[in-house]
C-alpha positions in Angstrom: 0.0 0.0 0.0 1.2 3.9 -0.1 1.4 4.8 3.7 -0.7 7.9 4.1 2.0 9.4 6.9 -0.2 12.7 8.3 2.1 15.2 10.1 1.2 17.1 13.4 -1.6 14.9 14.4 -3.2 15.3 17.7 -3.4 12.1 19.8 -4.9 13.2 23.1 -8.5 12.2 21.0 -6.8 8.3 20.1 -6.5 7.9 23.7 -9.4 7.0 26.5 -7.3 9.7 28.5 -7.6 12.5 26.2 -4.5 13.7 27.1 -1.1 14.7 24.9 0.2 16.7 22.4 0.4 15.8 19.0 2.6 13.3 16.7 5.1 14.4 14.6 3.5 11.9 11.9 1.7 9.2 12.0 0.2 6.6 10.0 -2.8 4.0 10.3 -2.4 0.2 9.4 -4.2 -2.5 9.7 -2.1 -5.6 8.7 1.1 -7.0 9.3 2.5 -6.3 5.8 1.4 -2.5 6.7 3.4 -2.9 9.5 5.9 -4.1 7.9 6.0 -1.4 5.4 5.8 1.2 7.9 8.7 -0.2 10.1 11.0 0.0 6.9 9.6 3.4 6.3 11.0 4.6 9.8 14.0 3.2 8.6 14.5 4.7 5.7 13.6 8.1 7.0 15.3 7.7 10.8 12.5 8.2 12.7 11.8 7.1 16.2 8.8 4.6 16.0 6.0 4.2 18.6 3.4 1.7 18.2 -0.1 2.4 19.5 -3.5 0.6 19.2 -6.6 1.0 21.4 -5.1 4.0 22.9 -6.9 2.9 26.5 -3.7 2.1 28.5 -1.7 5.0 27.6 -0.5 8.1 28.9 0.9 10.6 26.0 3.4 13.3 27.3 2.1 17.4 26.6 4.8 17.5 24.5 3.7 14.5 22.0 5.4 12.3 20.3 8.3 12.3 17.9 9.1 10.5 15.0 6.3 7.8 13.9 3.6 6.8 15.4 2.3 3.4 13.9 -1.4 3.4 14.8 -2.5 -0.5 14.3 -6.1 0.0 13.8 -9.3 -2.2 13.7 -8.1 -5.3 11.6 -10.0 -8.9 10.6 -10.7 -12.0 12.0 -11.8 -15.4 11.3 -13.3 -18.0 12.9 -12.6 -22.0 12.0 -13.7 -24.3 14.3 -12.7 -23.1 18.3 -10.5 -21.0 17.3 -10.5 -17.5 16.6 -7.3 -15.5 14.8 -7.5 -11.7 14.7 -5.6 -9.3 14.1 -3.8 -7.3 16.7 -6.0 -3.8 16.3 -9.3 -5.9 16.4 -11.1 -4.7 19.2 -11.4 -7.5 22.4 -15.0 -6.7 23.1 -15.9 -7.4 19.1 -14.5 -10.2 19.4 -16.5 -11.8 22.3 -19.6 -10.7 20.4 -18.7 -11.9 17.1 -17.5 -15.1 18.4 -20.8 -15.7 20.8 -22.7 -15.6 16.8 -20.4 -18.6 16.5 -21.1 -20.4 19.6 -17.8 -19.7 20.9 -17.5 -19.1 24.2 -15.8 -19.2 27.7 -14.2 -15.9 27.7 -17.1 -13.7 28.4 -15.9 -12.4 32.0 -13.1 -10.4 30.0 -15.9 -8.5 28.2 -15.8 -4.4 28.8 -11.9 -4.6 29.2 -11.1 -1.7 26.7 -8.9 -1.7 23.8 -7.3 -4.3 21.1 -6.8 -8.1 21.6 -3.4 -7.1 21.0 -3.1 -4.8 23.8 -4.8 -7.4 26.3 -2.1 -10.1 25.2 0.5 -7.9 25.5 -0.6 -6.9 29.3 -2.2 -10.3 29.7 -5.4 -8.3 30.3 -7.7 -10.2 33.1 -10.8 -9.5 35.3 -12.9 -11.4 37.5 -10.1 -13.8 37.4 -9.5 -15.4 33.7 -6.6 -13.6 31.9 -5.8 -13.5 28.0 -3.5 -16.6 28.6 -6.2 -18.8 29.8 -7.2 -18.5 25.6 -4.6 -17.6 23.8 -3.0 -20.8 21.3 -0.2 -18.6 19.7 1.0 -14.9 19.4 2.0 -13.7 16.0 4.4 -11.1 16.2 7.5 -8.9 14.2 11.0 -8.1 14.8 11.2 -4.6 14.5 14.9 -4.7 14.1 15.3 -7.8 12.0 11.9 -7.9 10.3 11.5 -11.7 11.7 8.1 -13.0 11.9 7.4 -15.9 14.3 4.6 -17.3 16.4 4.9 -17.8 20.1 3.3 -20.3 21.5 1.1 -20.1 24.4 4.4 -20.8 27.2 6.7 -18.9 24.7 4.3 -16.0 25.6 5.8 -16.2 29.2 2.7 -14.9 30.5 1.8 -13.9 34.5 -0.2 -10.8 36.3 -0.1 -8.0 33.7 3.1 -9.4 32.1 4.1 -11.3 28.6 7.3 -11.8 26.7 6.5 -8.7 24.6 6.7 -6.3 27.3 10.1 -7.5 28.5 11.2 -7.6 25.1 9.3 -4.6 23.2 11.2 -4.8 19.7 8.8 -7.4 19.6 5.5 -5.9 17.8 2.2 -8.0 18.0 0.4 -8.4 14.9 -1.7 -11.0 15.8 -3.4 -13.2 18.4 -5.7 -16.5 18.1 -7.7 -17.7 20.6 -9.1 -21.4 21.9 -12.7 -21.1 23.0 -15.3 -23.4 24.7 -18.6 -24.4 22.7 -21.3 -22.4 24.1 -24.8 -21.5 23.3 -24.7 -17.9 22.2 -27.4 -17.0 24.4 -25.6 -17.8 27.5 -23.0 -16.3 26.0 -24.5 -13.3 25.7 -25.9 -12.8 29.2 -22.8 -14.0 30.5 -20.9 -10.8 28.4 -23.7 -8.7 29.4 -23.9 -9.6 33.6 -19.7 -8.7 33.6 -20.1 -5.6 32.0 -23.1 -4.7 34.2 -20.7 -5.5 37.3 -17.6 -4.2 35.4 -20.0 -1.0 35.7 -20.8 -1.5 39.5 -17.5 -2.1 40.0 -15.4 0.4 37.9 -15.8 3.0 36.1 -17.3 3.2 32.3 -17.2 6.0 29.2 -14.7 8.3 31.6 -11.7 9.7 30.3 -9.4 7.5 32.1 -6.2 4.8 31.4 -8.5 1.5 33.5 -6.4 0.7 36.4 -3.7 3.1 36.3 -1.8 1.0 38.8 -1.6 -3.4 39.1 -2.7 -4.7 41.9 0.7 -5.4 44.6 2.4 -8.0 46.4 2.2 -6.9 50.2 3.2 -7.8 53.2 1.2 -10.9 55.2 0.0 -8.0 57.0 -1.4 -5.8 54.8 -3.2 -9.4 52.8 -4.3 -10.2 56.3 -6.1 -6.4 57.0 -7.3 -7.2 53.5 -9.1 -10.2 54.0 -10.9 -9.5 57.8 -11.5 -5.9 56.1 -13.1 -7.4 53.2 -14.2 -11.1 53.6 -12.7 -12.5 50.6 -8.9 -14.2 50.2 -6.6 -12.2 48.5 -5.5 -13.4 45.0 -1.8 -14.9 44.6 -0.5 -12.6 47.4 -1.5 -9.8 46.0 -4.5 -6.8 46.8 -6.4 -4.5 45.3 -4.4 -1.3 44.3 -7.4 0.8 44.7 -8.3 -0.4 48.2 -5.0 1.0 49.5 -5.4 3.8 47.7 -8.8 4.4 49.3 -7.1 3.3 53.0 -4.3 5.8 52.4 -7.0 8.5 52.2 -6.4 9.4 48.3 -9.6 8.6 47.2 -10.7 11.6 45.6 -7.1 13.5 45.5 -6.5 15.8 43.1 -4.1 17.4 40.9 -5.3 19.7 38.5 -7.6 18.6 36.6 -6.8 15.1 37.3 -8.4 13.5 40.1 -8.3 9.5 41.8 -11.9 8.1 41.3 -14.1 8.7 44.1 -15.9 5.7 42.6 -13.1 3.4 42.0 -9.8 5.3 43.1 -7.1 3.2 41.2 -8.5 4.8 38.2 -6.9 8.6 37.7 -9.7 10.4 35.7 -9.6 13.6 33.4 -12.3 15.8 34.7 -11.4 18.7 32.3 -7.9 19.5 30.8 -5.5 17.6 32.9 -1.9 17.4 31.5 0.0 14.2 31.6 1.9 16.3 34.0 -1.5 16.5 36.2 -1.5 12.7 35.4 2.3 11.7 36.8 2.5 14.0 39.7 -1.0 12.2 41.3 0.2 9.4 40.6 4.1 10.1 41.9 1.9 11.7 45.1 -0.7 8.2 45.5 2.7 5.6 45.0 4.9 7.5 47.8 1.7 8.3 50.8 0.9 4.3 49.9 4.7 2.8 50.2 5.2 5.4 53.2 1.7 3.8 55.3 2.1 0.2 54.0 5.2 -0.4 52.7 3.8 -1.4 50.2 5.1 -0.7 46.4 2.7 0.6 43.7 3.6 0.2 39.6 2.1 1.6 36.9 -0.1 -0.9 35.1 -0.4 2.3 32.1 2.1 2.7 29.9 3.6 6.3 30.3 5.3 6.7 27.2 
């Protein structure tokens, strides 16, 4: 194809955080020889490359960003027996719907997780318990240095909590993910998707200008799981608690800086509430990650990417 590279394009409105200045260019593709062509293209020209997709885990900088920005935008998929291969832009919640038409099931509770099934394999996206790797058969993905393409398996994928291979190693570039679903009727399949987006809803927060979880959910001390669990009533998962609940105990919930605030709904998600900077965005979240470590001892990471 001829890349249509745009210059100066703003990419606060490609994000769910609507914040960050503008690209130097960018380009839209779709497909892994678009990719392809627009990785060579960088190249050619020496620009910096920066992938993005969904845009929903992302903080831009005010500043923007230089060089290339290689948006990988809404792709195709195809369904052939229990499996389901899309492309990397194809959006995750499309996905569950389009495979429910095909009586394909089993990964409903992951419905309402914004963004690309590209994203979520990257950040081995989960809620409600299942993650990504509880489906995923094989990754396809591109070398940006060599060009190579390969597919990593399911174990290749080294996947844990909010971790794969392709975040450790990110000249590594996703292009594609296929799935292993369950036979389901699409009914049940549909109520299922429908219930976890309803409590997705009670639980978190929906159509805000927001990142999701800005932070993952820590390893803490056997004291802090055990205040957890009396507090709560349910066992903490894998050692780990809920980022937002020591937010709220550390008495952030509803902090603000700027025009960006922590959730006085769900408090691990940092919302825009007007024109908050990525500025706004990092000093909150510098402020929420030292009062937490300093009361709990507890260390808080990013779970958006501040690029």
């Amino acid at each position: 194809m001829a890349l249509n590279i745009r210059e100066n394009v703003p990419l606060a409105p490609l994000t769910t955080f609507e914040i960050g200045g503008p690209a130097q260019y960018i380009v839209e593709v779709k497909n892994e020889a678009e990719i392809l062509e627009a990785l060579a293209y960088t190249k050619e020209k020496g620009l910096k490359m920066t992938i993005l997709a969904g845009g929903s885990n992302v903080l831009i900088p005010d500043g923007g960003m230089q060089g290339l920005v290689i948006r990988i935008g809404e792709g195709e998929h195809s369904i052939n027996g229990v499996t389901v291969s899309a492309e990397a832009g194809c959006n995750l919640l499309g996905l569950i719907n389009a495979a429910a038409e095909k009586d394909l099931g089993g990964w409903e509770k992951l419905a309402g997780i914004p963004g690309s099934i590209g994203g979520a394999a990257r950040g081995n996206a989960g809620a409600f318990g299942p993650e990504i790797k509880d489906f995923v058969r094989n990754v396809r993905a591109i070398n940006i240095v060599s060009g190579e393409a390969r597919d990593f398996s399911n174990a290749e994928c080294d996947f844990s909590y909010r971790h794969s291979y392709f975040k450790d190693h990110p000249e590594w570039v996703i292009t594609g993910v296929t799935v292993e679903l369950l036979q389901t009727d699409p009914q049940t399949s549909k109520r299922l998707a429908e219930e976890t987006i309803a409590e997705r809803e009670k639980r978190h927060l929906q159509n805000v200008r927001a990142a999701g979880s800005f932070f993952m959910n820590p390893t803490a001390p056997q004291n802090i799981i055990d205040m957890f669990e009396s507090e709560k009533g349910v066992k903490a998962r894998g050692g780990r608690v809920p980022a937002g609940w020591l937010i709220e105990k550390a008495g952030l919930k509803g902090h603000r800086v700027g025009d960006a605030i922590a959730s006085e709904q769900h408090p691990n998600y940092i919302v825009n509430t007007g024109n908050a900077t990525a500025h706004d965005v990092r000093n909150l979240a510098q402020v929420i990650k030292l009062d937490v470590a300093a009361q709990f001892g507890v260390e808080l990471q990013e779970e958006a990417a501040m690029m």
